[in-house]
FITILUM-914216 format. One record per residue (C-alpha): x negated, y negated, z negated; residue in three letters; residue number from 1. Coordinates in pm, 1 decimal. Example, Ala and Ser with C-alpha at 12.3 -4.5 7.8 and 13.67 -1.06 7.14 Angstrom:
FITILUM-914216
-1230.0;450.0;-780.0;ALA;1
-1367.0;106.0;-714.0;SER;2
//
This chain:
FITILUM-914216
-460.4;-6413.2;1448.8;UNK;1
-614.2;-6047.0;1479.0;UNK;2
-908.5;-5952.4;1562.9;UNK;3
-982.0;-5990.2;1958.6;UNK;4
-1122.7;-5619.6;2002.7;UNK;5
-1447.3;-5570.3;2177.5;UNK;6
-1459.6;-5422.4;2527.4;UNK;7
-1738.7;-5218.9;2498.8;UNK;8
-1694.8;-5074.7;2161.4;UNK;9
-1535.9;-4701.0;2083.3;UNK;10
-1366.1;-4550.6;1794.3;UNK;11
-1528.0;-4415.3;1471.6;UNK;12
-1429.6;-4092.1;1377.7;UNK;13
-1289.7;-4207.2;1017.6;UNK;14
-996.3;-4436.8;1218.9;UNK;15
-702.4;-4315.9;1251.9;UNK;16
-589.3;-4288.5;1589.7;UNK;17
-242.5;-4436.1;1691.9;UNK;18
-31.7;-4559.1;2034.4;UNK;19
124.0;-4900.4;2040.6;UNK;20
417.6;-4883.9;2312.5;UNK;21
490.1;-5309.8;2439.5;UNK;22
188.5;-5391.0;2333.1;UNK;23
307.2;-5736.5;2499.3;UNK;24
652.1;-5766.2;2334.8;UNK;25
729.6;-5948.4;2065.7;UNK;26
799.8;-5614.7;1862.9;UNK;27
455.0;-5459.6;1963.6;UNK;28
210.5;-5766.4;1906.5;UNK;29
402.9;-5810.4;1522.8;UNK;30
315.0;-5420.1;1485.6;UNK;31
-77.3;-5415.7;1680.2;UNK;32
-78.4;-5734.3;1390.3;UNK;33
43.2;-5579.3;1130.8;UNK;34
-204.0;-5246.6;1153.8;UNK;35
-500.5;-5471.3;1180.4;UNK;36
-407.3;-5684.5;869.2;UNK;37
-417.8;-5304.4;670.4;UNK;38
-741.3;-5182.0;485.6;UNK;39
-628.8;-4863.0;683.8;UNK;40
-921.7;-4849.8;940.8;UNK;41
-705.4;-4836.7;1285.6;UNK;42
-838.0;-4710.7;1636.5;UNK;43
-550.4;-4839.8;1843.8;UNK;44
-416.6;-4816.0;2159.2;UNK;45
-193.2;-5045.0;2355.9;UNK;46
33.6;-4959.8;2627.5;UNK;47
246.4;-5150.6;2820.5;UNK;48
430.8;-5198.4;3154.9;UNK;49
225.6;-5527.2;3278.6;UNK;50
-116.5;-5560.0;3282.1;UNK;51
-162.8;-5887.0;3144.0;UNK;52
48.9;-5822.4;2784.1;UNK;53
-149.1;-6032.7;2535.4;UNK;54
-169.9;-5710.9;2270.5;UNK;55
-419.9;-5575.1;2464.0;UNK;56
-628.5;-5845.1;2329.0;UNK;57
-601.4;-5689.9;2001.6;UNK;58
-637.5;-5324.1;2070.4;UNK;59
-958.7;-5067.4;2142.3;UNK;60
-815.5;-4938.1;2464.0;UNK;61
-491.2;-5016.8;2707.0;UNK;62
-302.1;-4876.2;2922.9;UNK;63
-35.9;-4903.1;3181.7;UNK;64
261.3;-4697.9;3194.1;UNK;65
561.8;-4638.9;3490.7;UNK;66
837.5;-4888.2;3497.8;UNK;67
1084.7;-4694.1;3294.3;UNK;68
1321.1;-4910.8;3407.6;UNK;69
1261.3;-4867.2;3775.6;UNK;70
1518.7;-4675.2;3965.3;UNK;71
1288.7;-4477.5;4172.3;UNK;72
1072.8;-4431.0;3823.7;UNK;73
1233.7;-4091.8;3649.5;UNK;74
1216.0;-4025.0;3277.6;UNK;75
991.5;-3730.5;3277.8;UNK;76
761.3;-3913.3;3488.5;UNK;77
740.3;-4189.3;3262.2;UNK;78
737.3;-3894.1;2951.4;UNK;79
414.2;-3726.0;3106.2;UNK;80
231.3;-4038.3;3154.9;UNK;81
288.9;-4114.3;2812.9;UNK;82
219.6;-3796.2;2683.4;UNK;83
-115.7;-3718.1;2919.8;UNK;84
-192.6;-4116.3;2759.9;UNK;85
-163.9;-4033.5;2411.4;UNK;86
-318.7;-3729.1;2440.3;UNK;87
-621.7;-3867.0;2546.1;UNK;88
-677.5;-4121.4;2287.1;UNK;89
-595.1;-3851.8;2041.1;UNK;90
-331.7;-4044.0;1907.4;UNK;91
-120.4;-3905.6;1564.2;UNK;92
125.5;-4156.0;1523.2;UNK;93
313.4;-4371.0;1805.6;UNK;94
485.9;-4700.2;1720.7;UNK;95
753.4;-4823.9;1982.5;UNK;96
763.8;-5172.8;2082.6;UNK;97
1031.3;-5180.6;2370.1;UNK;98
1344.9;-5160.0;2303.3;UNK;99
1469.4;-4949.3;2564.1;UNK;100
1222.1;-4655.7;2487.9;UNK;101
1419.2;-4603.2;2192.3;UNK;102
1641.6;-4361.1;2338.3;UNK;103
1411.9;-4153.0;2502.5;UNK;104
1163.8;-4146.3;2247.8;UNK;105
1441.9;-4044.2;2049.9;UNK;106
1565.1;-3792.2;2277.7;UNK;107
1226.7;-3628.5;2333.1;UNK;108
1023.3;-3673.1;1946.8;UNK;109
961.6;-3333.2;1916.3;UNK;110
872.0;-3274.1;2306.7;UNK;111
585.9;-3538.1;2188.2;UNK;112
480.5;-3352.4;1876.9;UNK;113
466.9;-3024.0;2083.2;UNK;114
260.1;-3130.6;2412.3;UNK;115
1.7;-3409.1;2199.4;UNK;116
62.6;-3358.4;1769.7;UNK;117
180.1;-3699.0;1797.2;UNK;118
468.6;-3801.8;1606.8;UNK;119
715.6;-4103.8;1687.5;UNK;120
843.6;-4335.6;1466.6;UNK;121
1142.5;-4324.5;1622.7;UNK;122
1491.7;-4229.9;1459.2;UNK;123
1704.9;-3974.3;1549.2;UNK;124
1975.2;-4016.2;1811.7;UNK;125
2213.3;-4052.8;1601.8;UNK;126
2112.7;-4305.9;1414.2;UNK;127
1980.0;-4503.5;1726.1;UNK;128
2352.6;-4480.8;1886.7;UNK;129
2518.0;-4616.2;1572.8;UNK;130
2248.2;-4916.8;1574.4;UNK;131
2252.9;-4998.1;1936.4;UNK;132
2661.0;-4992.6;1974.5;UNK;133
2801.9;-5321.2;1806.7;UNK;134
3130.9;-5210.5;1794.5;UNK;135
3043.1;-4896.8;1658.8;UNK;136
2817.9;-5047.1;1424.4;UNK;137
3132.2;-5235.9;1296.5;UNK;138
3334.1;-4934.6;1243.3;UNK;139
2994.4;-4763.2;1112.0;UNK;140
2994.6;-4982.2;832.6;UNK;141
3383.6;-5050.4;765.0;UNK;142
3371.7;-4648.0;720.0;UNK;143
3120.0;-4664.6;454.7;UNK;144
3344.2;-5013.4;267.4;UNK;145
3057.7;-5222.6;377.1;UNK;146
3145.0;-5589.1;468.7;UNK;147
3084.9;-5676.2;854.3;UNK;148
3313.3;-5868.7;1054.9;UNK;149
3607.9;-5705.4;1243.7;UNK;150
3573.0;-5623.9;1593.8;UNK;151
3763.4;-5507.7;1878.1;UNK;152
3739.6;-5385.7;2217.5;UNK;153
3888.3;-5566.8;2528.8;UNK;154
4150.9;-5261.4;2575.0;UNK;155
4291.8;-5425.0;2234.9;UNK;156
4553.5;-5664.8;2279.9;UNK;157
4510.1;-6081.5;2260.8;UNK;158
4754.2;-6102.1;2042.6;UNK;159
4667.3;-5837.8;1771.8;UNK;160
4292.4;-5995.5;1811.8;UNK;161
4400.7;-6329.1;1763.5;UNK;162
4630.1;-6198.0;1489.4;UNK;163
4392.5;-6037.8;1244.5;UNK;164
4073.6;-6311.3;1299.5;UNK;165
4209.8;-6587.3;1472.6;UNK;166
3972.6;-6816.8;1617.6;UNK;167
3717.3;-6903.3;1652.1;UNK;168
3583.0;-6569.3;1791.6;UNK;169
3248.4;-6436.2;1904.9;UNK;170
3243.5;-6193.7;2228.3;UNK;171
2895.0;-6050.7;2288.0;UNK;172
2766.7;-5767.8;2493.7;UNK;173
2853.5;-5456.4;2319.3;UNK;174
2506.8;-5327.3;2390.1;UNK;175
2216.3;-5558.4;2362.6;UNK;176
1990.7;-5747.2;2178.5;UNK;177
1842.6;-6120.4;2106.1;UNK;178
2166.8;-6303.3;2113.2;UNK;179
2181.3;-6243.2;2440.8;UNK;180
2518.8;-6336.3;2625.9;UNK;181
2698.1;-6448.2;2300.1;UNK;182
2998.3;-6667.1;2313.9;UNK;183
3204.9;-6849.5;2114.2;UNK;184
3545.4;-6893.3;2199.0;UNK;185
3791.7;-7113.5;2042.9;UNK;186
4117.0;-7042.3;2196.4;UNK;187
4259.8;-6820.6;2443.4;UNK;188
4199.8;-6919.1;2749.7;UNK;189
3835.1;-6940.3;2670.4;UNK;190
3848.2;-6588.0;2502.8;UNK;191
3988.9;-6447.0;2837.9;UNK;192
3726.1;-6595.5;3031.6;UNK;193
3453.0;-6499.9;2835.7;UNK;194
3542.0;-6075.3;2794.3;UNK;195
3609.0;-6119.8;3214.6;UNK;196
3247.2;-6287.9;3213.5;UNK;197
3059.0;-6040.6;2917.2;UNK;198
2913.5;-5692.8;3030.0;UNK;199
3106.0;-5434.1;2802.0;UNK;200
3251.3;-5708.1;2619.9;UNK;201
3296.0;-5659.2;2222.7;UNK;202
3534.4;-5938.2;2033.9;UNK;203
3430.3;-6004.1;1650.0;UNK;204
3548.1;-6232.8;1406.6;UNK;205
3334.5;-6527.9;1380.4;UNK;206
3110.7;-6603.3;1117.2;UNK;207
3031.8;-6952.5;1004.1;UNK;208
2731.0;-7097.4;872.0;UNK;209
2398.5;-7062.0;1095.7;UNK;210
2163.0;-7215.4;782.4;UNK;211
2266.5;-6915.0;574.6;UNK;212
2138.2;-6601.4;811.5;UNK;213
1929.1;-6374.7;697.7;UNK;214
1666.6;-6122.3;890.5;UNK;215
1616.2;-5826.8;618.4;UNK;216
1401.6;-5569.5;697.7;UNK;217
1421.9;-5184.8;515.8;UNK;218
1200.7;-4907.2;558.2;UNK;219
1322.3;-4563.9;388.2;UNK;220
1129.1;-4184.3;415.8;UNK;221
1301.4;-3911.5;340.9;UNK;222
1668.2;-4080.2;305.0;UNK;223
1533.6;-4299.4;22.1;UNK;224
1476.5;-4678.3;51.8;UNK;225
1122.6;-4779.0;11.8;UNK;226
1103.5;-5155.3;65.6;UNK;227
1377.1;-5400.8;136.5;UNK;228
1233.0;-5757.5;269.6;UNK;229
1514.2;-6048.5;282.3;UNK;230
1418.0;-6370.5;469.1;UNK;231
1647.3;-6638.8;536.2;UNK;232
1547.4;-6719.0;872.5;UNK;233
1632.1;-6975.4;1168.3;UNK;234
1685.5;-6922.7;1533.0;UNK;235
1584.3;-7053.8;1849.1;UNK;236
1676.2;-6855.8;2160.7;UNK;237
1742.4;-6551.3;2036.2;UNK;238
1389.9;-6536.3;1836.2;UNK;239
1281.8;-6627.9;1501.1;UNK;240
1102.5;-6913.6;1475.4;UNK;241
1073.8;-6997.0;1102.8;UNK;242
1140.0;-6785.3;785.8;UNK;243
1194.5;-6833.4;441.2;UNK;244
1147.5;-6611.5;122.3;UNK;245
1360.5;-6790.7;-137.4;UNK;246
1609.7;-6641.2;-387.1;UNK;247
1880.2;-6455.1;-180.4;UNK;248
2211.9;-6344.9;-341.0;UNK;249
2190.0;-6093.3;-548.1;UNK;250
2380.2;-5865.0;-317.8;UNK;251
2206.7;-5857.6;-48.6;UNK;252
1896.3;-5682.5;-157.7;UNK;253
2168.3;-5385.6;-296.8;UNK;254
2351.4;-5394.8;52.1;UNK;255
2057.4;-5295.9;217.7;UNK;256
1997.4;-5052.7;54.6;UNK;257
2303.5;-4884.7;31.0;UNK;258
2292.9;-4909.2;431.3;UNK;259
1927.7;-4786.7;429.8;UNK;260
2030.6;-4481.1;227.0;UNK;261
2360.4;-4395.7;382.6;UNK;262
2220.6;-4430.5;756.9;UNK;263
1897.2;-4268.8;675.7;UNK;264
1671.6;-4392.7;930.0;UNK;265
1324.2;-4258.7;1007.0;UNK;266
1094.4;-4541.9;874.5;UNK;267
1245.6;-4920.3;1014.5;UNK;268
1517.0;-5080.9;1052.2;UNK;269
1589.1;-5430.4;1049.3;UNK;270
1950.1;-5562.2;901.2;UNK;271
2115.5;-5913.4;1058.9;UNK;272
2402.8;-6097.9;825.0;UNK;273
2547.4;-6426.7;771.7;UNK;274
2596.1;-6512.6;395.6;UNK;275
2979.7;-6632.9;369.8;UNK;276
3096.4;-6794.5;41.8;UNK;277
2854.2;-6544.6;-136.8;UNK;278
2958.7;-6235.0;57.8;UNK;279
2730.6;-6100.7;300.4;UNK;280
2811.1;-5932.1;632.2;UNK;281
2626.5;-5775.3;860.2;UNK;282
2640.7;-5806.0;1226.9;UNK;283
2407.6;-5629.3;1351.4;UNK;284
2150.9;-5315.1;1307.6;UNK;285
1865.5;-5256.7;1482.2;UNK;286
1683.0;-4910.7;1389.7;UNK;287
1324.9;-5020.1;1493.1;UNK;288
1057.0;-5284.9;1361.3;UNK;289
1201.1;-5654.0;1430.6;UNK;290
1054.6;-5977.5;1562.7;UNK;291
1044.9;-6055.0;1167.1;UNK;292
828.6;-5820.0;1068.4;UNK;293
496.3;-6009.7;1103.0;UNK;294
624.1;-6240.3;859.7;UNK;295
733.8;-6003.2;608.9;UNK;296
356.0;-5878.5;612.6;UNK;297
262.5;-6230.6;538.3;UNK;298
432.7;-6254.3;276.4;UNK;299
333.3;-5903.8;106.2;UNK;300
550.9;-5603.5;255.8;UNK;301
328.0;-5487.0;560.9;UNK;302
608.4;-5227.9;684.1;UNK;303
408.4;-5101.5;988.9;UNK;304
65.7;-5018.4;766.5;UNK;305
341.8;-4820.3;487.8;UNK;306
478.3;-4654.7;759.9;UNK;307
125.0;-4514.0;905.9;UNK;308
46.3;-4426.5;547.4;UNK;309
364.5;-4227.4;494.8;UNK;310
321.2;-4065.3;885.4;UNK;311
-29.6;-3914.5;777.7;UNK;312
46.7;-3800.4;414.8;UNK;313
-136.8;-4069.0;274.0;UNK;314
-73.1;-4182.6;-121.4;UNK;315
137.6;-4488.4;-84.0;UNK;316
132.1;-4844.6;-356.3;UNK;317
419.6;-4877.7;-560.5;UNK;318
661.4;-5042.8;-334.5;UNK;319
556.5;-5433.4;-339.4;UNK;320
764.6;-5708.8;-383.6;UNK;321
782.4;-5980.4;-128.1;UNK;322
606.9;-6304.9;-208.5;UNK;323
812.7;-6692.6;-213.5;UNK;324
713.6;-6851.7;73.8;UNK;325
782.8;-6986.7;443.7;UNK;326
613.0;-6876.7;763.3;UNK;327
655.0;-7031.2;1110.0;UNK;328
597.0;-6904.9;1433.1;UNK;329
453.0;-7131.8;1693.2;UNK;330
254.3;-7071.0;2047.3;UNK;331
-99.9;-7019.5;2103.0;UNK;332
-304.6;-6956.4;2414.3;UNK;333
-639.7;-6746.5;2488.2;UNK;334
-856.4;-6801.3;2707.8;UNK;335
-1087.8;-6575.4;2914.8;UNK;336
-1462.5;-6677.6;3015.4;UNK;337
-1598.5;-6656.6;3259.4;UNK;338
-1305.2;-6617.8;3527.2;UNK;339
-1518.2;-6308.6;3649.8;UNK;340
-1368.8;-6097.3;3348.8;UNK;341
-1022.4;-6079.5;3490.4;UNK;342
-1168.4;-5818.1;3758.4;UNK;343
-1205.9;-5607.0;3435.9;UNK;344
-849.6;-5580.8;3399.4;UNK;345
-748.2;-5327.7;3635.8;UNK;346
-1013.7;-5120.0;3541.0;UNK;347
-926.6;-5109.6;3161.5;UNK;348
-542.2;-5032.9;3210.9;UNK;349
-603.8;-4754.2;3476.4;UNK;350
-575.9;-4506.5;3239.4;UNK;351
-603.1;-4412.2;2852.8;UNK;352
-962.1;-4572.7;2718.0;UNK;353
//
């Protein structure tokens, strides 16, 4: 568990200063984690859309930021807050943890340099809309001879579908995250049902074998790999709750990187396959820190502390090797005393600290 920060203390001038974006998502707590279990001395802080996100716990200041997601909230709203936020705290390197700042972030990296020196670790657009299109990450990777299973769109028709994978078959949204909305179908009627039911629908062969999927995280600078993390991991709605660090095949370690170094990301990205009779395929990319990476730091690659390192021109380790092992992940609850100190809330997310 990290460090609960102290209220009333302030940064030292030798930290270096950085933003933490969903400080309360699952993302942003592994990342706020990760920084703190670095002998990089961090002065962090930890923005989110609800005032209650648990990484605050674990940061030196917090602060709200516009619903991004809100219809009547518009982008460059959202942008300046961020920006007049990070600014502030003097920030030189932001770390996302939502999801669906991605894009923007994206979008906009060099706005951020420009109006506060602070860079994003953030991808570019490119990359992003390869990762965050299933279908397209399919073709993506069939275009480079990498194996992935073959999908389709619903314009495509049942019978070539049923033709080329037969079933059972997987229809998912085509953009999305967490195992969210899949479905597996197991004849046609079902199929049918399912891509009528399924927001932007994408059909994909099915891949057997839920014991042997993996969770491999890569992080490459400058087009070249640095460190490639397998962990053989299981799944309960949608989220990781166990990992293991064993002896994976041979080939996956070399996939990754081949993917790493042909989709050149900027810093993370986080690789999903299914090992089938010895051949693994990937199903899904997604070009930001993962839900995993806590546990790779555990275990000896701490991905968000590299990162940092390699985002302020610091001299990096030779690249470490991950460690055998298993982590789980399991609840845990904090309590504040007295019940006076939640009036303090408000007061600490009303702006940058």
């Amino acid at each position: 568990m990290p460090k609960r920060r102290s209220r009333g203390s302030r940064s030292v001038s030798a930290k270096a200063a950085v933003t933490v974006t969903g400080a309360g998502s699952l993302f942003g707590q592994g990342i706020i984690k990760c920084l703190r279990m670095d002998d990089l001395p961090v002065q962090i802080l930890g923005l989110d859309y609800f005032k209650d996100a648990i990484g605050f716990e674990w940061c030196d200041g917090a602060g709200l930021l516009p619903d991004l997601l809100h219809p009547q909230v518009s982008e460059d709203a959202w942008f300046a807050d961020l920006c007049r936020q990070v600014s502030s705290a003097g920030s030189r390197v932001l770390f996302v943890g939502a999801d669906f700042e991605l894009i923007p972030l994206a979008t906009r990296a060099q706005e951020l340099i420009d109006r506060t020196g602070c860079r994003a670790i953030v991808s570019s657009r490119g990359v992003i809309d390869v990762c965050k299109d299933k279908h397209r990450t399919a073709q993506w990777l069939a275009e480079i001879n990498e194996p992935t299973p073959e999908s389709f769109l619903p314009d495509s028709s049942v019978e070539a579908m049923e033709d080329a994978i037969g079933y059972p078959m997987i229809v998912k949204p085509r953009f999305g995250s967490r195992s969210r909305g899949v479905v597996r179908v197991a004849d046609r009627a079902q199929l049918e049902r399912a891509v009528l039911e399924t927001e932007a629908p994408v059909v994909q062969r099915f891949l057997p074998g839920e014991d042997m999927e993996y969770s491999c995280g890569v992080v490459t600078f400058d087009g070249r790999v640095d460190t490639v993390a397998v962990l053989r991991r299981r799944l309960k709605d949608g989220n990781t709750i166990s990992a293991v660090s064993d002896e994976p095949s041979p080939g996956i370690e070399a996939l990754c990187r081949r993917v790493g170094e042909a989709l050149k990301p900027l810093g993370p990205i986080n690789i999903q396959l299914r090992l089938v009779e010895d051949t693994p395929y990937i199903f899904e990319i997604n070009p930001r820190f993962s839900g995993t990476t806590i546990f790779r730091a555990h275990l000896g690659i701490n991905e968000p502390a590299r990162v940092l390192r390699h985002a302020l021109n610091l001299r990096l380790t030779v690249p470490p090797k991950l460690r055998k092992g298993r982590v789980r992940r399991y609840f845990d609850e904090i309590v504040d005393q007295p019940v006076q100190a939640l009036r303090q809330v408000p007061e600490l997310i009303s702006g940058a600290p």
